[in-house]
C-alpha positions in Angstrom: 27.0 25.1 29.9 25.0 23.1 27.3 24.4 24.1 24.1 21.3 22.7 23.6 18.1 22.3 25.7 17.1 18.9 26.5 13.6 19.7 23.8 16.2 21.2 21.3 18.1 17.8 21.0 14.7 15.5 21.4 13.9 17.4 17.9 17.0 17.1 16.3 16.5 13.4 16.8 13.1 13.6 15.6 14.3 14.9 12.3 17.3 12.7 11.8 14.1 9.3 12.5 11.9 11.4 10.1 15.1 11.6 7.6 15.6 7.8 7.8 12.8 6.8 7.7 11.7 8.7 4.4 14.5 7.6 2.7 13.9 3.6 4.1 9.8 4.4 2.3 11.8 5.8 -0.5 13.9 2.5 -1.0 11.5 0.1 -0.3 9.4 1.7 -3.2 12.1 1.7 -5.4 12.8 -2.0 -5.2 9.1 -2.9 -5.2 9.4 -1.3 -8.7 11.9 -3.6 -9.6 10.2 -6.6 -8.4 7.5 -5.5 -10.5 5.0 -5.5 -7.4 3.1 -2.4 -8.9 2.8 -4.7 -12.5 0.9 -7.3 -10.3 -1.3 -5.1 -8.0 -2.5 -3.8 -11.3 -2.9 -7.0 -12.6 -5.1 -8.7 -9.7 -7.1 -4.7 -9.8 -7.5 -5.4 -13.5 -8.8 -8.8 -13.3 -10.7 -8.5 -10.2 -12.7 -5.4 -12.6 -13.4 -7.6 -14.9 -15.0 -10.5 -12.8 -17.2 -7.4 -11.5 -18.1 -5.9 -14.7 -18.8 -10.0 -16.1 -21.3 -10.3 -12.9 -23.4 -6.8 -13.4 -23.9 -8.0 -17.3 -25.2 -11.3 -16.2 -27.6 -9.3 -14.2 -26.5 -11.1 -10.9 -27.6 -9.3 -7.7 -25.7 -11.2 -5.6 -22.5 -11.2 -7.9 -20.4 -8.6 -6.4 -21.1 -10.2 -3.1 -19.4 -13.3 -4.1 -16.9 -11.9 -5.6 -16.1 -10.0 -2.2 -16.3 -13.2 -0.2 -13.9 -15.3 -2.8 -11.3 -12.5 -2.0 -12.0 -12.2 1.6 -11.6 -16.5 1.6 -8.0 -15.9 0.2 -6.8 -13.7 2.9 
């Protein structure tokens, strides 16, 4: 007789995908380190933060807004 139920092997499956799959997230972040992709997400976060804090000292309303748009237009 079998072992194992159908269900029984259906989850040991599941856990090996879940297994490889973490480590594959676990890589990929690892060599996004060393591409420095976290250095220029900062970057762009940084720089975006400072075209919004330049636009609420000018006292433009409509400054954020544009801001928005420009980055939505790049996409």
């Amino acid at each position: 007789m079998d072992k194992f139920s159908f269900k029984d092997k259906m989850e040991i499956m599941e856990a090996i995908c879940t297994i490889i799959v973490s480590v594959m997230a676990i890589w990929g972040t690892v060599v996004a380190w060393e591409n420095g992709f976290w250095h220029k997400v900062k970057h762009i976060a940084d720089h975006l933060h400072t075209q919004i804090e330049a636009e609420e000292k000018s006292g433009s309303e409509n400054g954020i807004t544009k801001i928005i748009d420009a980055v939505k237009k790049v996409e």
